[in-house]
C-alpha positions in Angstrom: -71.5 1.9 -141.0 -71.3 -1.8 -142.1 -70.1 -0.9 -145.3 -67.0 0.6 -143.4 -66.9 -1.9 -141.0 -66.3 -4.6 -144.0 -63.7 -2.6 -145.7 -62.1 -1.9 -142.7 -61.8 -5.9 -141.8 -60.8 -6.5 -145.4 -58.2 -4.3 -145.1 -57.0 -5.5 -142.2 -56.7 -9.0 -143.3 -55.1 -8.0 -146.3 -52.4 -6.2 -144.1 -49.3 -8.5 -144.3 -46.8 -8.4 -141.6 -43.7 -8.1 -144.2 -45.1 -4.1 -144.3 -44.8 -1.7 -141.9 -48.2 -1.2 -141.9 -49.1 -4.7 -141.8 -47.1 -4.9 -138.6 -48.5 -1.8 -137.3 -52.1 -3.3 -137.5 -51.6 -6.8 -136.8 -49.2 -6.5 -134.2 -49.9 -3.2 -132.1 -48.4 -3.1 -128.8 -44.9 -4.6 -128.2 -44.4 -7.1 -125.7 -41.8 -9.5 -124.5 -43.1 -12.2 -126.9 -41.9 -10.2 -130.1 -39.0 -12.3 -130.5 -41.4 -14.8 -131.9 -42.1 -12.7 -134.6 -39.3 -11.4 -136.1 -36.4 -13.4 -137.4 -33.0 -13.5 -135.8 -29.5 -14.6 -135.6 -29.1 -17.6 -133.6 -26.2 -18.1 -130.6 -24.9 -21.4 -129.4 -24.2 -21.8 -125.5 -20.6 -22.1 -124.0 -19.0 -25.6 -124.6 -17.4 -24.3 -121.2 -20.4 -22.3 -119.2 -19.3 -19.8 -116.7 -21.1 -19.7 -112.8 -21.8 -17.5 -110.7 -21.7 -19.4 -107.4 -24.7 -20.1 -105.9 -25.0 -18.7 -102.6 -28.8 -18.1 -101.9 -29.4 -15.5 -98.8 -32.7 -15.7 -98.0 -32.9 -12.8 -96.2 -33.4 -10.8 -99.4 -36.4 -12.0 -100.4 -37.8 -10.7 -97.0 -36.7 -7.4 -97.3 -39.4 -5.0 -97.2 -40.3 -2.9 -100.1 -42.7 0.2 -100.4 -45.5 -0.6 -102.6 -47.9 1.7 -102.6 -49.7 2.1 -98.6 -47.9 -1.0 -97.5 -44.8 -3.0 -97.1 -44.4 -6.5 -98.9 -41.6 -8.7 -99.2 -39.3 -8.9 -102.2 -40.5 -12.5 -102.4 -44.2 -10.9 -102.7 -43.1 -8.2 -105.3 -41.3 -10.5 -107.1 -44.5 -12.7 -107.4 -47.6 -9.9 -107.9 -45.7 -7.2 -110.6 -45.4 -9.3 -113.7 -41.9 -9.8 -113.2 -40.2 -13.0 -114.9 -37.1 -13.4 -113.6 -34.9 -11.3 -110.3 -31.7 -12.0 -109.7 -28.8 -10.4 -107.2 -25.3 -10.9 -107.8 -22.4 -10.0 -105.5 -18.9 -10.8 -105.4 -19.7 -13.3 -108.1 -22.1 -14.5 -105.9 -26.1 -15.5 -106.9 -27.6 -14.3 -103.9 -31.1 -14.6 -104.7 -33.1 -16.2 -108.4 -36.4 -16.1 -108.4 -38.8 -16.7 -111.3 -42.3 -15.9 -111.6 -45.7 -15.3 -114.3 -44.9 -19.0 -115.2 -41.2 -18.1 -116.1 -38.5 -20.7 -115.3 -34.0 -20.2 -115.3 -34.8 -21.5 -118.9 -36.8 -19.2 -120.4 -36.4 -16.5 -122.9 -36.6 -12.9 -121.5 -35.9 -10.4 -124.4 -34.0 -6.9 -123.8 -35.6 -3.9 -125.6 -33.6 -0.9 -125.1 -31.0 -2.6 -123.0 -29.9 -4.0 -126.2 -28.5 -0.5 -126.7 -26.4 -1.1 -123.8 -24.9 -3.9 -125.2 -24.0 -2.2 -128.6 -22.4 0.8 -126.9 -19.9 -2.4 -125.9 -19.9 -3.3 -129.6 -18.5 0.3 -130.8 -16.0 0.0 -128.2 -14.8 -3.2 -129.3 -14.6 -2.3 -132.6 -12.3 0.7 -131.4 -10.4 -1.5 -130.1 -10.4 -3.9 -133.1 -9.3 -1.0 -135.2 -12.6 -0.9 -137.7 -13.9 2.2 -135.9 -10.5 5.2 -135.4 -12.9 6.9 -132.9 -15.9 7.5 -131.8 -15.0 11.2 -133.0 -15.3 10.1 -136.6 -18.0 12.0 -138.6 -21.1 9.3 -139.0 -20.4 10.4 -143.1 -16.8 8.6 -142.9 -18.7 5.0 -142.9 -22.1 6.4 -144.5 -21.1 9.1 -147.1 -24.5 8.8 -148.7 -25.8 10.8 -145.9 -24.5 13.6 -146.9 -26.7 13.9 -149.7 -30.1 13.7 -147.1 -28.0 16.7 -145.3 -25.4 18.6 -144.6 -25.6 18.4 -140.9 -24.7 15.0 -141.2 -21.2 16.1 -141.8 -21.5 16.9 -138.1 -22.6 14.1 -136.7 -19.9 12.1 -134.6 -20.9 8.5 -133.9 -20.2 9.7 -130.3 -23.6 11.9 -130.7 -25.4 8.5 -131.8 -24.0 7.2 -128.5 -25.2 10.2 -126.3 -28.9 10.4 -127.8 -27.7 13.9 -129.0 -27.5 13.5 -133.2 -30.3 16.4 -133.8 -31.6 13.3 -135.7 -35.8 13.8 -136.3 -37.2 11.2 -133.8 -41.2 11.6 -133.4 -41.9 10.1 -129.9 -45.0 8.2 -130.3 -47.1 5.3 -131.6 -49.1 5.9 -134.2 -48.7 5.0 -137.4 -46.7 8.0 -138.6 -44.5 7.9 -135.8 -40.9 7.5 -135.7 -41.1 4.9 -132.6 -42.6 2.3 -134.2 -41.3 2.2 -137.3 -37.7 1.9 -135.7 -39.6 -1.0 -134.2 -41.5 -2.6 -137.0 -40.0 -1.2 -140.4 -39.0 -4.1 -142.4 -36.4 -2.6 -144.1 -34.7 -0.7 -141.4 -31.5 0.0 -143.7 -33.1 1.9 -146.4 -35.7 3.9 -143.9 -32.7 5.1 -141.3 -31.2 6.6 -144.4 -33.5 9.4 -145.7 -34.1 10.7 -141.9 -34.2 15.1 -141.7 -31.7 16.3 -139.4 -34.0 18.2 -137.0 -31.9 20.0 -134.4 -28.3 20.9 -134.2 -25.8 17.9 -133.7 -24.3 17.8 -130.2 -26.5 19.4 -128.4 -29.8 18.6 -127.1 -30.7 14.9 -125.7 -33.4 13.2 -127.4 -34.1 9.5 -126.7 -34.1 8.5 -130.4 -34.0 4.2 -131.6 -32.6 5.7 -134.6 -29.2 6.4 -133.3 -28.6 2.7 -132.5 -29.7 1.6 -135.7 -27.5 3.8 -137.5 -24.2 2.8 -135.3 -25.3 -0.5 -136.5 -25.0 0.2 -140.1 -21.3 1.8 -139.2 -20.4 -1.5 -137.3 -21.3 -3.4 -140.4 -19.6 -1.1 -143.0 -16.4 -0.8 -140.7 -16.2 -4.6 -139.9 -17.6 -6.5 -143.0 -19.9 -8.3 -140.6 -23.5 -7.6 -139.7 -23.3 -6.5 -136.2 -24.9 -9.4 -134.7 -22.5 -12.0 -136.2 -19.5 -9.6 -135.1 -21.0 -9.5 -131.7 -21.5 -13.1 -131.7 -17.6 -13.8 -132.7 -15.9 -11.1 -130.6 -18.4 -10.9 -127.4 -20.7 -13.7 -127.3 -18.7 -16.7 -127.5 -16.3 -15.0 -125.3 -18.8 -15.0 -121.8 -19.5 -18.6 -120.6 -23.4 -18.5 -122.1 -25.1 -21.0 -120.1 -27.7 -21.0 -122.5 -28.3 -20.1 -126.7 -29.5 -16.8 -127.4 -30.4 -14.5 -130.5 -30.7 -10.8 -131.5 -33.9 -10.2 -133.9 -33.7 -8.9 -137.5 -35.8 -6.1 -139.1 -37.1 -8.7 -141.8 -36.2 -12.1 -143.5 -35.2 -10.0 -146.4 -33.4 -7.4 -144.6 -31.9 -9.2 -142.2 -30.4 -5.7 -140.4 -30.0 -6.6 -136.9 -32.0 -4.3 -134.5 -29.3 -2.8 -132.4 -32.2 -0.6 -130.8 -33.8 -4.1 -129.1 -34.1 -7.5 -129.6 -31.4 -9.5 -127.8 -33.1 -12.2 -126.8 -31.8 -14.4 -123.8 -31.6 -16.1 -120.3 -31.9 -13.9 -117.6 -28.7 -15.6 -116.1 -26.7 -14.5 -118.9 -28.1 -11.5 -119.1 -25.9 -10.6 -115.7 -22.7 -11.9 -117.0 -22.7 -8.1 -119.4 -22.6 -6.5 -115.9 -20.0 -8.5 -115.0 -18.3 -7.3 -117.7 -18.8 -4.0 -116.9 -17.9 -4.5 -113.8 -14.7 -6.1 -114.3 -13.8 -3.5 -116.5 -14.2 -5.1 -120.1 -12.3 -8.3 -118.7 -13.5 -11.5 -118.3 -11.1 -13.4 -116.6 -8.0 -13.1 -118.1 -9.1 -11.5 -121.3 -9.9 -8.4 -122.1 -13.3 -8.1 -124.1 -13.8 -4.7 -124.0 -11.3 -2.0 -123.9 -11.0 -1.0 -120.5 -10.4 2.6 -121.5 -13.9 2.4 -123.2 -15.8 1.5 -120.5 -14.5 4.0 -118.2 -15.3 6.3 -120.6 -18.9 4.6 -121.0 -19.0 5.2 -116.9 -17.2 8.6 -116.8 -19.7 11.5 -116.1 -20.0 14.2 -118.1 -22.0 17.2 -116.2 -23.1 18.0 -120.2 -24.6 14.9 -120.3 -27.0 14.9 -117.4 -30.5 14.6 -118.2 -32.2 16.7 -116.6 -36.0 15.8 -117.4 -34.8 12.1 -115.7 -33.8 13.5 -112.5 -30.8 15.8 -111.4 -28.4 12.7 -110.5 -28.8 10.7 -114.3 -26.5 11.0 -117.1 -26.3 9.0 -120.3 -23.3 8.0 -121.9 -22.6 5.4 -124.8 -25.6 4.1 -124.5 -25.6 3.5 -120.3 -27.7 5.3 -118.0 -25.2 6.3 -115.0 -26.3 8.0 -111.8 -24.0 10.2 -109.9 -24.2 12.0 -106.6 -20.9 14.3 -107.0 -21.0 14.7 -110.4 -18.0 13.1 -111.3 -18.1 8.9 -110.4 -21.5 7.0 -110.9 -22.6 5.0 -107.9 -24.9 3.0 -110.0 -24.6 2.3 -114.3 -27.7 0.9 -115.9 -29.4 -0.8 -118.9 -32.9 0.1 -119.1 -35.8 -1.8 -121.6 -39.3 -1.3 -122.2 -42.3 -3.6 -120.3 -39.1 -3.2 -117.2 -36.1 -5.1 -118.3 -33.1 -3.6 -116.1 -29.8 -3.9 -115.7 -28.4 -2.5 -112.9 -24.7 -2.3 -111.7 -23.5 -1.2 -108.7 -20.0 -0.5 -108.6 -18.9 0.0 -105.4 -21.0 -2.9 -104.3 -19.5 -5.2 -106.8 -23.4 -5.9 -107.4 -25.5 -6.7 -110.3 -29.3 -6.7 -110.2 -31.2 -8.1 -113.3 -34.8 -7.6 -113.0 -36.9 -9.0 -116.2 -40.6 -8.8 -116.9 -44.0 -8.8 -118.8 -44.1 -5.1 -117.7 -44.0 -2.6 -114.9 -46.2 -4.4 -112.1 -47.7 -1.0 -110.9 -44.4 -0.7 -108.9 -43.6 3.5 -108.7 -39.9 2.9 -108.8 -37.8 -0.3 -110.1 -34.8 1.8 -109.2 -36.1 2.2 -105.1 -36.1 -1.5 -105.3 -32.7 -2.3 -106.1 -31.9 0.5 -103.9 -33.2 -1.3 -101.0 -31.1 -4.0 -102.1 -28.0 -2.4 -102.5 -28.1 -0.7 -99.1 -29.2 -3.0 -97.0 -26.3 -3.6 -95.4 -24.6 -0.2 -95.8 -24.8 3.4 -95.4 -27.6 4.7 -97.8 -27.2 5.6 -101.3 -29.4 8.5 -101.6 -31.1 7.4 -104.4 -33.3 9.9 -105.2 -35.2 8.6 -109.0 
């Protein structure tokens, strides 16, 4: 046993973190400090910052929320469930920013998955830009070598990447074989996306797979010339009054594939200006970022595209998360990360809800949170997840 113990500790420390492997070992479990660890492309703040007017109500952060047998106070919640930063935007409004698990309006909060979010944008801008005809085109017309891993590939729209439906093999766990970690980890996320079996018929089944973002990735960056961070950096970035810098993390120093499944690394207060994007259509201010006939699309529901196994009212399109009670308008469109990074956006509302954190906090439901939020004023929003 000590023998194995010894071999096992030298193999361990010989483990280094530019492998796969190495990263697997060393660094196990994500959390929100990963952007320490990986490289990344840097963002400068706004010369000219934009906002939001700061109108603190303090009667939402005495709003009573369900926590298990008992009532607490937002204030409370906000304080006892690892969160790191709350804040509820209306009207352009900051309603209510609170900070807690020694997190200040300066510190870093990083987005897992809502990062995918924020690349469905990307693809739209690109649209727009004229790199990308449509979201129709056949993943081969920017990655022919594909079709040599399959023939299915053929049949791959980048709009399946963008629905979670590209048939794509995605093994959803996290050991080592996995295909969730090594989206994560994989040093060389370029050269691993590209030998991935096409498991299921394209277009038809949902399956939350990393690997589709990563692969709309590599399209942005064959279509524009740029990797995708530096083209989001020109074309969205510097376009929303960043109060602070920013970054998105890389696979690897030699790599340098930006990780369009997570990553973006930021303040929590300009976090919220991407749902005021969204909310203002694609504009901000007087320009128009986004196409605005891309993001209704991104917000149109599509009664194929409800996912079931989430609950009866959730759809997913281009990346978003929408929720809709008749089927055809969303009353709420979200970002969702891992550890409970959310973006949530209520249209009708004109509301935005960033909640950031180490992880989960043992609270049942983020989503009845903002609810309780949303509706406290107003006729309830039947929120049922």
């Amino acid at each position: 046993m000590g023998v194995l113990i010894t071999l096992l500790g030298l193999f361990y420390v010989s483990c280094s973190t530019n492998t796969y492997m190495g990263r697997w070992m060393k660094w196990r479990a994500s959390d929100v400090n990963d952007y320490q660890k990986f490289p990344a492309f840097e963002f400068l703040p706004s010369p000219d910052p934009f906002h939001f007017i700061k109108s603190i109500d303090s009667n939402i952060g005495q709003l009573l929320i369900e926590h298990g047998k008992e009532k607490i106070s937002l204030q409370q919640l906000v304080e006892t469930s690892e969160t790191t930063a709350f804040l509820v935007i209306r009207n352009d409004s900051l309603l209510y920013e609170q900070y807690a698990s020694g997190y200040t309006r300066e510190s870093i909060n990083t987005s897992f998955s809502t990062a995918k979010s924020i690349t469905g944008l990307l693809v739209g801008r690109a649209i727009g830009d004229g790199y990308i005809t449509s979201e129709n085109d056949p993943v081969t017309k920017y990655l022919p070598e594909l079709k040599k891993v399959s023939y299915l590939y053929d049949s791959i729209r980048i709009a399946f990447l963008l629905d979670m439906r590209s048939g794509i093999q995605f093994r959803d766990h996290d050991l080592p074989w996995g295909d969730k970690p090594k989206a994560y980890y994989h040093p060389n996320l370029r050269e691993w996306v590209m030998q991935l079996p096409v498991k299921d018929n394209p277009g038809e089944e949902f399956q939350y797979n990393s690997y589709n973002p990563i692969l709309v990735g590599m399209v942005l960056e064959k279509a524009t010339g740029m990797v995708p961070a530096a083209y989001f950096e020109k074309t969205i970035w510097n376009k929303l009054g960043m109060e602070f810098p920013g970054s998105w993390s890389a696979d690897s120093e030699t790599s340098m594939m930006t990780k369009m499944e997570s990553g973006i690394n930021l303040r929590a207060i300009d976090f919220a200006k991407f749902g005021r994007l969204v909310l203002n259509q694609g504009a901000w201010n007087d320009q128009q970022i986004i196409p605005a006939d891309w993001v209704a699309k991104s917000i149109q529901i599509d009664p194929h595209h409800n996912v079931k196994e989430f609950g009866e009212e959730i759809y997913y399109e281009n990346f978003w998360w929408l929720y809709s009670r008749d089927k055809f308008t969303p009353y709420i469109i979200s970002g969702w990360g891992h550890l409970g990074q959310y973006l949530y956006i209520f249209p009708k509302k004109n509301m935005i809800v960033v909640r950031m954190g180490k992880g989960l906090g043992s609270v049942e439901s983020w989503g009845k949170v903002f609810k309780v939020i949303a509706e406290r004023d107003s006729v309830p929003l039947n929120f049922k997840k």
